[in-house]
PDB file as gemmi writes it, atoms N, CA and C in Angstrom:
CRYST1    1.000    1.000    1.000  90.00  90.00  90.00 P 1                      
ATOM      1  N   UNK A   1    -171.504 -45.337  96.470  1.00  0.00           N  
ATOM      2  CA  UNK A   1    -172.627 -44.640  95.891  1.00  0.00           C  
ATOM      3  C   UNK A   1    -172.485 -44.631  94.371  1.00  0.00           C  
ATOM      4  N   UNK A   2    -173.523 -44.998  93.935  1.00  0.00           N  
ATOM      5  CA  UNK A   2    -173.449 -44.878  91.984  1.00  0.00           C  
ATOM      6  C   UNK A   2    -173.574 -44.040  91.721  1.00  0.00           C  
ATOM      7  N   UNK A   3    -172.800 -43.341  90.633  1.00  0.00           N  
ATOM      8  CA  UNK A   3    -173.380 -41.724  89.910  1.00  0.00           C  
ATOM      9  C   UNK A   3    -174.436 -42.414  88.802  1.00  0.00           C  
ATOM     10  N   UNK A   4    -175.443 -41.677  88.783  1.00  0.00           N  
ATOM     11  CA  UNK A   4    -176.182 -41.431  87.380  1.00  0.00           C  
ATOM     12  C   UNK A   4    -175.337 -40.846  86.286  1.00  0.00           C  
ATOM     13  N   UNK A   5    -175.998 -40.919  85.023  1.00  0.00           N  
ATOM     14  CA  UNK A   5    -175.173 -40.567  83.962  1.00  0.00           C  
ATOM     15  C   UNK A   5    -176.808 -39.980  83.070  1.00  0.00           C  
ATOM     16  N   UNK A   6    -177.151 -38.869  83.076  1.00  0.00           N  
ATOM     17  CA  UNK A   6    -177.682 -38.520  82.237  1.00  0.00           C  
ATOM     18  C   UNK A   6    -177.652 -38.597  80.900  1.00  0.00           C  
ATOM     19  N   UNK A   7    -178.435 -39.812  80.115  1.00  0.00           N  
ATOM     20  CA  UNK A   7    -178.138 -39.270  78.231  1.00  0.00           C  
ATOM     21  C   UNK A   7    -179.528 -38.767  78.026  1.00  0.00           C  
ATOM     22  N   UNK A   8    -179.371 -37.158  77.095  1.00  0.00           N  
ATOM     23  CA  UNK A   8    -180.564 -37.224  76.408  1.00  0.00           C  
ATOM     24  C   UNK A   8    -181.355 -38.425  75.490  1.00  0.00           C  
ATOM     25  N   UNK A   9    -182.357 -38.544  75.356  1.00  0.00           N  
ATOM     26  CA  UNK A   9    -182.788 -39.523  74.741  1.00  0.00           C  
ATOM     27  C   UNK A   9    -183.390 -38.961  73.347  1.00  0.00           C  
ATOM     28  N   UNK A  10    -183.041 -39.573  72.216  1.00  0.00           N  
ATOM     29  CA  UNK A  10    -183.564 -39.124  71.158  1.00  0.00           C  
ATOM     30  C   UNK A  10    -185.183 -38.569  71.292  1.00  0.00           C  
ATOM     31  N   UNK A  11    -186.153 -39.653  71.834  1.00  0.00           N  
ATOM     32  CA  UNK A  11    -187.487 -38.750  72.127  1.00  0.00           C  
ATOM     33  C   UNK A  11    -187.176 -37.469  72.806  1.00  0.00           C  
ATOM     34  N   UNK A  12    -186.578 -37.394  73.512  1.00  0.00           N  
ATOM     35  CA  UNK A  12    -187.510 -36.192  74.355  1.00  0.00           C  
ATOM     36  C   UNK A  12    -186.287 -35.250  73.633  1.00  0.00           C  
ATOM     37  N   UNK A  13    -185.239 -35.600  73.282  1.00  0.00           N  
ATOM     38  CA  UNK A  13    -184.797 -33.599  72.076  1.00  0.00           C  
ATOM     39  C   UNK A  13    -185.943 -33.928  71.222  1.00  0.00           C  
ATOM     40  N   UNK A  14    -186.527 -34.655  70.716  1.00  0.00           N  
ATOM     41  CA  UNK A  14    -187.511 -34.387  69.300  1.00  0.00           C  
ATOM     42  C   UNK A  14    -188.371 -33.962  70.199  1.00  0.00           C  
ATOM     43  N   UNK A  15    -188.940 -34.112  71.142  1.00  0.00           N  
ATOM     44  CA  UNK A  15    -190.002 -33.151  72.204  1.00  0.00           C  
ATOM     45  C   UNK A  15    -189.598 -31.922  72.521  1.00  0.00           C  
ATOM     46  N   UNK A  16    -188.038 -31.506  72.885  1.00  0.00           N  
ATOM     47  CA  UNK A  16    -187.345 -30.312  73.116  1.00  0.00           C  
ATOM     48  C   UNK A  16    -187.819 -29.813  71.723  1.00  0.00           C  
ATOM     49  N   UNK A  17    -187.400 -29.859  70.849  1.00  0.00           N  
ATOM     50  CA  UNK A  17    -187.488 -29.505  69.309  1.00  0.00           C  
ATOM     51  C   UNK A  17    -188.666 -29.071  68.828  1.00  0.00           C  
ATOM     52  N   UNK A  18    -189.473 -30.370  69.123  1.00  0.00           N  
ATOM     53  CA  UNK A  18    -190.870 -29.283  68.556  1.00  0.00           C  
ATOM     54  C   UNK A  18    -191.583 -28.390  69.649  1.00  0.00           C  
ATOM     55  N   UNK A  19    -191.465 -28.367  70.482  1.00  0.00           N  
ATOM     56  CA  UNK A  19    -191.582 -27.223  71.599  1.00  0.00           C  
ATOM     57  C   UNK A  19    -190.724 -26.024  71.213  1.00  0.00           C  
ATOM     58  N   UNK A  20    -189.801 -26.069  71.220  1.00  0.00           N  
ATOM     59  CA  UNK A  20    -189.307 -25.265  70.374  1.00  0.00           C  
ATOM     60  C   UNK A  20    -189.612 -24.612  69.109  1.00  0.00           C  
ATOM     61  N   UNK A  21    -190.621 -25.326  68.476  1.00  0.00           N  
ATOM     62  CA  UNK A  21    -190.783 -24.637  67.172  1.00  0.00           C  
ATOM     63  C   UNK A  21    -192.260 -24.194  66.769  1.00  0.00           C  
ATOM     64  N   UNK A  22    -192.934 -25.111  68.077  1.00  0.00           N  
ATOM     65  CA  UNK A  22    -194.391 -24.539  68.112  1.00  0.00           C  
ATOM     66  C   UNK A  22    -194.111 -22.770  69.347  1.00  0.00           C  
ATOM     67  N   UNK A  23    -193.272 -22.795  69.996  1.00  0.00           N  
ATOM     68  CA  UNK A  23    -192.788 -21.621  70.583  1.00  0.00           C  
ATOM     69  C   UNK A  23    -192.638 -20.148  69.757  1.00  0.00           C  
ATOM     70  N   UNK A  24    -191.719 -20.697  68.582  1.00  0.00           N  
ATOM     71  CA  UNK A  24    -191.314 -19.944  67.956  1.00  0.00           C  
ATOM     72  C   UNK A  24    -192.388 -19.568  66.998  1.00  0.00           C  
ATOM     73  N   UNK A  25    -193.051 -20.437  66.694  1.00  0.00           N  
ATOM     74  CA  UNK A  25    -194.134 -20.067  65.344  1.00  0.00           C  
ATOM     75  C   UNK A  25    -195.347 -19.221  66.104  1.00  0.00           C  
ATOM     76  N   UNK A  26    -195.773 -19.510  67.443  1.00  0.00           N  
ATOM     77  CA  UNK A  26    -196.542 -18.661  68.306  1.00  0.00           C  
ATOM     78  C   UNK A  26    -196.489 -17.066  67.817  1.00  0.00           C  
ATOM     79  N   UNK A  27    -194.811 -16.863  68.539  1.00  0.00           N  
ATOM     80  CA  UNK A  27    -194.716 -15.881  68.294  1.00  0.00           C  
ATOM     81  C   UNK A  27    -194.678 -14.957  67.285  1.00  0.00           C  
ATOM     82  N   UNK A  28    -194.108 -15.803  65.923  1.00  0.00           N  
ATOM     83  CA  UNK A  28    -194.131 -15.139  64.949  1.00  0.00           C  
ATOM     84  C   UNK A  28    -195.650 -14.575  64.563  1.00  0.00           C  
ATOM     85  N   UNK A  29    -196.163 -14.633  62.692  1.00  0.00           N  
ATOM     86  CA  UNK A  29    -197.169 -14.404  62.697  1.00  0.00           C  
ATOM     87  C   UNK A  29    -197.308 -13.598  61.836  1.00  0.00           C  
ATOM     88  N   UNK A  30    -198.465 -12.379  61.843  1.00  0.00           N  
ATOM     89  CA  UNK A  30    -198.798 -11.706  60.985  1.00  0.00           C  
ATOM     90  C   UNK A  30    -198.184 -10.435  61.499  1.00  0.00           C  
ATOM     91  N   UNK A  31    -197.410  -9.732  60.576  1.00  0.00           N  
ATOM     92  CA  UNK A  31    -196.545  -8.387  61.049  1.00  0.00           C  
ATOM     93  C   UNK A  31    -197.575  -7.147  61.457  1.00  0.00           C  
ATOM     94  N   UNK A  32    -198.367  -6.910  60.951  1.00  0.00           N  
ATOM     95  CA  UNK A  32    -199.210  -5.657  61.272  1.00  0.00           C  
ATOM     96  C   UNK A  32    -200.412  -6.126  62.102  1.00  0.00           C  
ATOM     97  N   UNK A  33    -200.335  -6.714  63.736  1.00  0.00           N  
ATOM     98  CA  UNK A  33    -201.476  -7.127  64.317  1.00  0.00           C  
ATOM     99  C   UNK A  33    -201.868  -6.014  65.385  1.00  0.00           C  
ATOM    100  N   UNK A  34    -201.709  -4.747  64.984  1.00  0.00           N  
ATOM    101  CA  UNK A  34    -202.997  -3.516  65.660  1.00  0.00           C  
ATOM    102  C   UNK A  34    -203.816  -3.692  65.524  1.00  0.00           C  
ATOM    103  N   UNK A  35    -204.454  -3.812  66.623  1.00  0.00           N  
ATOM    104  CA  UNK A  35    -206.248  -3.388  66.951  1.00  0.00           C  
ATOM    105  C   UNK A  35    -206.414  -2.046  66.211  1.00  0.00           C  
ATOM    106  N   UNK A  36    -207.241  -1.706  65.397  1.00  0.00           N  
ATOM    107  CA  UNK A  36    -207.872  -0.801  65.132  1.00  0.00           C  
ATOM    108  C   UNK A  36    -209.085  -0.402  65.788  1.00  0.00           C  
ATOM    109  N   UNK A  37    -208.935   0.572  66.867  1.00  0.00           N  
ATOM    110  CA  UNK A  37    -209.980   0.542  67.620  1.00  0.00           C  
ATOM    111  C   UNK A  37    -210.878   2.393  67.526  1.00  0.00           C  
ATOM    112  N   UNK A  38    -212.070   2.141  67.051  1.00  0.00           N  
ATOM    113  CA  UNK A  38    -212.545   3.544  66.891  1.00  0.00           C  
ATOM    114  C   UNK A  38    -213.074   3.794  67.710  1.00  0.00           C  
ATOM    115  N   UNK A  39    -213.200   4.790  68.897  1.00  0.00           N  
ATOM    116  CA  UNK A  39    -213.986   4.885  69.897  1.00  0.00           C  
ATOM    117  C   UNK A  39    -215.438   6.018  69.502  1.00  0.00           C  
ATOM    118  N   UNK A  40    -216.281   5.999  69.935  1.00  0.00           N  
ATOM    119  CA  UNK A  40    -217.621   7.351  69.928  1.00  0.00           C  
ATOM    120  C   UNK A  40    -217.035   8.568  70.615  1.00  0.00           C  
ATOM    121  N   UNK A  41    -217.627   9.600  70.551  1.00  0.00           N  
ATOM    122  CA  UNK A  41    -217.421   9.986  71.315  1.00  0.00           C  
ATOM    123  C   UNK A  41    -217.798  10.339  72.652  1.00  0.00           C  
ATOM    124  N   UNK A  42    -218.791   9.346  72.741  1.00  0.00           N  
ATOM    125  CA  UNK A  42    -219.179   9.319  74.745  1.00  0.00           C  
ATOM    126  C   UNK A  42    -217.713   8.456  75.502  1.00  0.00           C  
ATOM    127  N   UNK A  43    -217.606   7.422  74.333  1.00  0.00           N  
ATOM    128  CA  UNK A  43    -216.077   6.502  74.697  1.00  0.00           C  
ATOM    129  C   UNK A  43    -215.225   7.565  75.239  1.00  0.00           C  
ATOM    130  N   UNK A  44    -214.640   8.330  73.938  1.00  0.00           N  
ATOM    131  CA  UNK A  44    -213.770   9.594  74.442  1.00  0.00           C  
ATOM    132  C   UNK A  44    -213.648  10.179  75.204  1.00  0.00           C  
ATOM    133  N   UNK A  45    -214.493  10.878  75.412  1.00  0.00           N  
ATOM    134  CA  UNK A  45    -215.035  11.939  76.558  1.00  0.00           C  
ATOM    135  C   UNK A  45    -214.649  10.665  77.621  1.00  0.00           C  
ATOM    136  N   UNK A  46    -215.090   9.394  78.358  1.00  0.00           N  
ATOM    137  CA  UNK A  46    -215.231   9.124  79.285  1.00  0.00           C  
ATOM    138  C   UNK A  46    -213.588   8.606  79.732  1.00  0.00           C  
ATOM    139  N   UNK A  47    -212.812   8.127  78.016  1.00  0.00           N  
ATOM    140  CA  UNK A  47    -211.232   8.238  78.032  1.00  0.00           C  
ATOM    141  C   UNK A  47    -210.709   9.665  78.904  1.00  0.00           C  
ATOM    142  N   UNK A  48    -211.348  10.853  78.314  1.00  0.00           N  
ATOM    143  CA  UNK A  48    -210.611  11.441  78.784  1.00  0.00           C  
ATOM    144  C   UNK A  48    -210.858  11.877  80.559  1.00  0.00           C  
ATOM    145  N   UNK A  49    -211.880  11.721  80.486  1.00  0.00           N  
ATOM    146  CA  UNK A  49    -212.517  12.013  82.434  1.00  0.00           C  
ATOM    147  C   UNK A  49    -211.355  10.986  82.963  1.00  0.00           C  
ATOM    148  N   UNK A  50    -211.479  10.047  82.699  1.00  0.00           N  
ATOM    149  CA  UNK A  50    -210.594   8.843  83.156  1.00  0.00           C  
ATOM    150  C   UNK A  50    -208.773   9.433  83.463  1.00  0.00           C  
ATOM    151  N   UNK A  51    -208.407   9.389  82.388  1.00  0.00           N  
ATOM    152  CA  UNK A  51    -206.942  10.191  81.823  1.00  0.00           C  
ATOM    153  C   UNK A  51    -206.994  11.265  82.983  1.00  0.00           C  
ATOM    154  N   UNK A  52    -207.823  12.106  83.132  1.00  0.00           N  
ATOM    155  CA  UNK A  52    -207.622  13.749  83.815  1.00  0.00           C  
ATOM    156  C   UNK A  52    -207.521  13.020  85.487  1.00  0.00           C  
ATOM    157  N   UNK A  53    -208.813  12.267  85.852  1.00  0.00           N  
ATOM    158  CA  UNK A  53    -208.499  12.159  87.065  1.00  0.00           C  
ATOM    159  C   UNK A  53    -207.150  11.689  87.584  1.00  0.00           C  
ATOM    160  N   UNK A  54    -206.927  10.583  86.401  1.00  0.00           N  
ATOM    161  CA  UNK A  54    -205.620   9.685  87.233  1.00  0.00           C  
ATOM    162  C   UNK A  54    -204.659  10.891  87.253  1.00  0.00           C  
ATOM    163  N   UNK A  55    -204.465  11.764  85.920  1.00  0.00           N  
ATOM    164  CA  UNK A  55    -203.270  12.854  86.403  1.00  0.00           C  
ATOM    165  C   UNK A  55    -203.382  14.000  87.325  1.00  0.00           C  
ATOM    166  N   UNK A  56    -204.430  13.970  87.918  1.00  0.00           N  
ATOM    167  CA  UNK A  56    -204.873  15.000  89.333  1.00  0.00           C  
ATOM    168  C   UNK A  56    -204.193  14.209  90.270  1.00  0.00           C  
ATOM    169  N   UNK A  57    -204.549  12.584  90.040  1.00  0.00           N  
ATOM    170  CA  UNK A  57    -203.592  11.783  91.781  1.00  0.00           C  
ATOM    171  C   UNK A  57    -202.062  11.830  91.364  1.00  0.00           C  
ATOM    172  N   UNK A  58    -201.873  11.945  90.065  1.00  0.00           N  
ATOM    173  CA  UNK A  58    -200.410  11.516  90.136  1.00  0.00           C  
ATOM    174  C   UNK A  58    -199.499  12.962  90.042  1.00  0.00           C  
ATOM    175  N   UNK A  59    -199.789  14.120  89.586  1.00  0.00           N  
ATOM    176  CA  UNK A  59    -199.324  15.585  89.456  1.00  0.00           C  
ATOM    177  C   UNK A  59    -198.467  15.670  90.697  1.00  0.00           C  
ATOM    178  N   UNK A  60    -199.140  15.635  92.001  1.00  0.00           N  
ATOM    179  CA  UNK A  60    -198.396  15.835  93.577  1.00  0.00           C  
ATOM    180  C   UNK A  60    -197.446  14.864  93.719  1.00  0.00           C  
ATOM    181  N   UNK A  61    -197.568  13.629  93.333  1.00  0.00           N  
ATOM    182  CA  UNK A  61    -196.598  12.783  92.967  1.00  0.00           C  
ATOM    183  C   UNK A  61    -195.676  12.882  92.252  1.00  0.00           C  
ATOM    184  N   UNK A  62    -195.725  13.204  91.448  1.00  0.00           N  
ATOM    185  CA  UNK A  62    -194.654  13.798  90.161  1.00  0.00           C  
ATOM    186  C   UNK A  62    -193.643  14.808  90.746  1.00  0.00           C  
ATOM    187  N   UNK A  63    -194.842  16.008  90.803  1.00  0.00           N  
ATOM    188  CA  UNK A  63    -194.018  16.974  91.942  1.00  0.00           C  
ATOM    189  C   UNK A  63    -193.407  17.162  92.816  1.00  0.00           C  
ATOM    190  N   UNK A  64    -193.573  16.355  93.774  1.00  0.00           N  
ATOM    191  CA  UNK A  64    -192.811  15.839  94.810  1.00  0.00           C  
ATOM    192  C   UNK A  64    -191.174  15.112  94.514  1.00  0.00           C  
ATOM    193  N   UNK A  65    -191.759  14.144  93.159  1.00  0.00           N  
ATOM    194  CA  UNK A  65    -189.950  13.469  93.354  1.00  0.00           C  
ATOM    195  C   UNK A  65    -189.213  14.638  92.113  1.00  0.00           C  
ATOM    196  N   UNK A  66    -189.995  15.620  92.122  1.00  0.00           N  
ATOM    197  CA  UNK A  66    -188.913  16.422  90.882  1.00  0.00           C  
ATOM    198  C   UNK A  66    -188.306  17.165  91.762  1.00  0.00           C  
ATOM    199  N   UNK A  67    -188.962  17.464  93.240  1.00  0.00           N  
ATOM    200  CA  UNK A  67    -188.763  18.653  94.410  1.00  0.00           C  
ATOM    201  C   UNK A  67    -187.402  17.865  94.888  1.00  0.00           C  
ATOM    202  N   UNK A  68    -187.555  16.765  94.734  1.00  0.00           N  
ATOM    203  CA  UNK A  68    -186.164  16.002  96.028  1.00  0.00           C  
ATOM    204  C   UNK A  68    -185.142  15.654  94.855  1.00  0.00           C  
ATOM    205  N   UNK A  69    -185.388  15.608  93.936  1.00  0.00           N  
ATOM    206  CA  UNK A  69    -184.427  15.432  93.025  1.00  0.00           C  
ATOM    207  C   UNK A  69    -183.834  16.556  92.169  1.00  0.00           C  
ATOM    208  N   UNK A  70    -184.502  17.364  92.571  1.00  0.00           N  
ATOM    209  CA  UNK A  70    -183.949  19.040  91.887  1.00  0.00           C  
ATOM    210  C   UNK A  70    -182.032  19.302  92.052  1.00  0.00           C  
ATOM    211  N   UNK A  71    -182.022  19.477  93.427  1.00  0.00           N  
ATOM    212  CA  UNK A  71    -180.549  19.680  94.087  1.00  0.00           C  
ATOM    213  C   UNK A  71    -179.829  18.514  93.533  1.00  0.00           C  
ATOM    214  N   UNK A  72    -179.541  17.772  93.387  1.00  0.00           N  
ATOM    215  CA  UNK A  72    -179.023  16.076  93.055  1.00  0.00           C  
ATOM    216  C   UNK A  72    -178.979  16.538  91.573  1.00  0.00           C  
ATOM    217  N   UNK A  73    -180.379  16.988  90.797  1.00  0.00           N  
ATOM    218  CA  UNK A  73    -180.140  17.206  89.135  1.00  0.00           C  
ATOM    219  C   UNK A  73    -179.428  18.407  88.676  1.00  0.00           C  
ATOM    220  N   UNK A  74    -179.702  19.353  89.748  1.00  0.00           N  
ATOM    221  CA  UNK A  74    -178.989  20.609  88.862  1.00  0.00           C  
ATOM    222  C   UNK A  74    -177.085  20.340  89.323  1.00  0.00           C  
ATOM    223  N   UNK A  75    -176.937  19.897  90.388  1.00  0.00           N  
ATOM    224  CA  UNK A  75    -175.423  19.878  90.707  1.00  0.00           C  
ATOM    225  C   UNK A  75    -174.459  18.746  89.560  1.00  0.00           C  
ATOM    226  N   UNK A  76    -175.631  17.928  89.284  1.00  0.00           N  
ATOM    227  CA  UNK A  76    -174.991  16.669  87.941  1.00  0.00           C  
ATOM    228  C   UNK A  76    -174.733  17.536  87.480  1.00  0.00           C  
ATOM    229  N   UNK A  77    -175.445  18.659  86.758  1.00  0.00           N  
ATOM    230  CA  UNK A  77    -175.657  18.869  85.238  1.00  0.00           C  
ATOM    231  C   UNK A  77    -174.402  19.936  85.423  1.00  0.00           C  
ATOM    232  N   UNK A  78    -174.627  20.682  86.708  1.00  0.00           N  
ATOM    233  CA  UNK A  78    -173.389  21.990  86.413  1.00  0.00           C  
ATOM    234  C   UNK A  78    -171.857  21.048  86.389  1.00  0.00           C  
ATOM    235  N   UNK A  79    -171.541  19.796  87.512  1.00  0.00           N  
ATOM    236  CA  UNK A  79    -170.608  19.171  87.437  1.00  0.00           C  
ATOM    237  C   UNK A  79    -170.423  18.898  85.773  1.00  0.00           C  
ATOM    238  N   UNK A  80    -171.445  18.125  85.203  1.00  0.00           N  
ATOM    239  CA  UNK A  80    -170.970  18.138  83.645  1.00  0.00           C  
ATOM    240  C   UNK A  80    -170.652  19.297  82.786  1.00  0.00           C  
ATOM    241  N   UNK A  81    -171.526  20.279  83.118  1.00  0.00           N  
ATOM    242  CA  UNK A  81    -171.203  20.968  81.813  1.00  0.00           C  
ATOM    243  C   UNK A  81    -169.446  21.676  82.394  1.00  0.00           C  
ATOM    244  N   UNK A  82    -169.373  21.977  83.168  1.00  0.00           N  
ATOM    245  CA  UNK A  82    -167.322  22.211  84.105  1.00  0.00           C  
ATOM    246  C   UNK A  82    -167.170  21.166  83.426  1.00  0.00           C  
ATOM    247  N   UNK A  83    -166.798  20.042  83.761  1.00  0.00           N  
ATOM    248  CA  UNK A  83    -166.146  19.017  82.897  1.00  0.00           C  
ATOM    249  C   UNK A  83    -165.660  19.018  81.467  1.00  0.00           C  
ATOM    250  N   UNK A  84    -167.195  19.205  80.945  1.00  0.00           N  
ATOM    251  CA  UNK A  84    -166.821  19.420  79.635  1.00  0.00           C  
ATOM    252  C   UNK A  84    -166.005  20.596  78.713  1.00  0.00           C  
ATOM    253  N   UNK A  85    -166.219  22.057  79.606  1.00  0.00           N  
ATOM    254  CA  UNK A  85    -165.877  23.191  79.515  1.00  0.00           C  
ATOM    255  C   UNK A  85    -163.930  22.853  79.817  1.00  0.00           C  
ATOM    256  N   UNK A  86    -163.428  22.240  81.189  1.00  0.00           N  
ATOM    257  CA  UNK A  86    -162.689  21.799  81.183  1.00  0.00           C  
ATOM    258  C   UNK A  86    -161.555  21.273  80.070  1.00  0.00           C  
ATOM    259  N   UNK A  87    -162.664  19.834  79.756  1.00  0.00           N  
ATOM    260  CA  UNK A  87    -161.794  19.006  78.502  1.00  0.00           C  
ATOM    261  C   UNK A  87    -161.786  19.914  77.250  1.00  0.00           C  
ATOM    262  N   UNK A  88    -162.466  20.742  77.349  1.00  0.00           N  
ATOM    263  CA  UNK A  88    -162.141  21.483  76.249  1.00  0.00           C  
ATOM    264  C   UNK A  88    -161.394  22.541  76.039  1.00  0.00           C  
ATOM    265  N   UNK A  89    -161.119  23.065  77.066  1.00  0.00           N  
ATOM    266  CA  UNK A  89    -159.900  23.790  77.433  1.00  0.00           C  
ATOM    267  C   UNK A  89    -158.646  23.179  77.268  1.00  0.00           C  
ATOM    268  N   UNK A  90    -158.543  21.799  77.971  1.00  0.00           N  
ATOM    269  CA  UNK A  90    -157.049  21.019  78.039  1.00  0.00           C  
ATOM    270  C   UNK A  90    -156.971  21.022  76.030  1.00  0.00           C  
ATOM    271  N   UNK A  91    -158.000  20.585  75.173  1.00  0.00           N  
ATOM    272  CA  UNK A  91    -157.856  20.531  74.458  1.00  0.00           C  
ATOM    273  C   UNK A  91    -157.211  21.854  73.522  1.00  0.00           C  
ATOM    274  N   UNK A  92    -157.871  22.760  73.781  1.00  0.00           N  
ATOM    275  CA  UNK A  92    -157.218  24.037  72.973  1.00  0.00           C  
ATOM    276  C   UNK A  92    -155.898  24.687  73.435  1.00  0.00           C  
ATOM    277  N   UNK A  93    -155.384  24.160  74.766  1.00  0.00           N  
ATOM    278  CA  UNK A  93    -154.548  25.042  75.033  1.00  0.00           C  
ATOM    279  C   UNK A  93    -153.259  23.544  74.397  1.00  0.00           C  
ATOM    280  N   UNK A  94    -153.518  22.219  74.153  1.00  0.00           N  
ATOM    281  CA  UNK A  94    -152.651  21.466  73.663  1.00  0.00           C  
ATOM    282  C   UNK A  94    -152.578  21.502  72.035  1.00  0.00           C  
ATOM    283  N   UNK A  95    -153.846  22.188  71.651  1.00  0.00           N  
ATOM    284  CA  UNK A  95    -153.744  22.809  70.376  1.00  0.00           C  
ATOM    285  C   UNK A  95    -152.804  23.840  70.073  1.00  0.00           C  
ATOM    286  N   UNK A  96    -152.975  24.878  70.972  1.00  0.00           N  
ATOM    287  CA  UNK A  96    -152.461  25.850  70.977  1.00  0.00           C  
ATOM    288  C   UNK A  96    -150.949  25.962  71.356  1.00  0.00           C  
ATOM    289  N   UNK A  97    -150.519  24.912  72.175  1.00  0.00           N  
ATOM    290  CA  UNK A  97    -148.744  24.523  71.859  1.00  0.00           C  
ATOM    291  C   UNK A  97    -148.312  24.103  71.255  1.00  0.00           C  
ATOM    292  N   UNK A  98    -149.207  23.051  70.438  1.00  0.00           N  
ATOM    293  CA  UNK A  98    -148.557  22.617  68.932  1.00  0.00           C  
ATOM    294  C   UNK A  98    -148.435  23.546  67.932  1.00  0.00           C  
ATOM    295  N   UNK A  99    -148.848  24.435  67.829  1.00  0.00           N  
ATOM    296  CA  UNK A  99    -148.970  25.406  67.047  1.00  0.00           C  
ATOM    297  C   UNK A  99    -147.649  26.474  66.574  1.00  0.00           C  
ATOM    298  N   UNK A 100    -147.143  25.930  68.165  1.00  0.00           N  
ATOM    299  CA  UNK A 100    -145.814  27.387  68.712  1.00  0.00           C  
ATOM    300  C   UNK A 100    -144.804  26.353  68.300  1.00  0.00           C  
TER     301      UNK A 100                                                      
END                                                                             
């Protein structure tokens, strides 16, 4: 069986290359490209009807994973703050023998 031997070929890196640099120049560009967008205020108003409903479907949702994650968050937080209360103890009382 023959192996192949892959060589790049000078064309196609100069094809890698400028693909590469029409890539890069894409992205670059003009630094400040915000939309400046002014809305009316019927726009607004209908932003905000919009905004309120979606957070009426998502509130019970929200609520829900803060309900199952409550027990799980408060036991982290007391495990940390012992910990830390801890290391800071080992610390003062190794203060406090250097001292003697």
């Amino acid at each position: 069986m023959k192996k192949l031997e892959l060589k790049p070929r000078p064309s196609s890196l100069l094809g890698v290359l400028l693909l590469i640099l029409i890539l890069l120049s894409a992205c670059g560009g003009k630094k400040n490209t915000a939309a400046k967008v002014r809305l009316s205020s019927n726009e607004r108003a209908l932003m905000d009807s919009l905004y309120i409903k979606k957070i009426e479907t998502l509130r019970p949702e929200w609520d829900s994973l803060c309900e199952a994650r409550y027990e799980t968050a408060v036991a982290q937080a007391v495990d940390s703050l012992i910990t830390t209360r801890l290391e800071e103890e080992i610390r003062l009382r190794a203060r406090i023998n250097q001292q003697q």
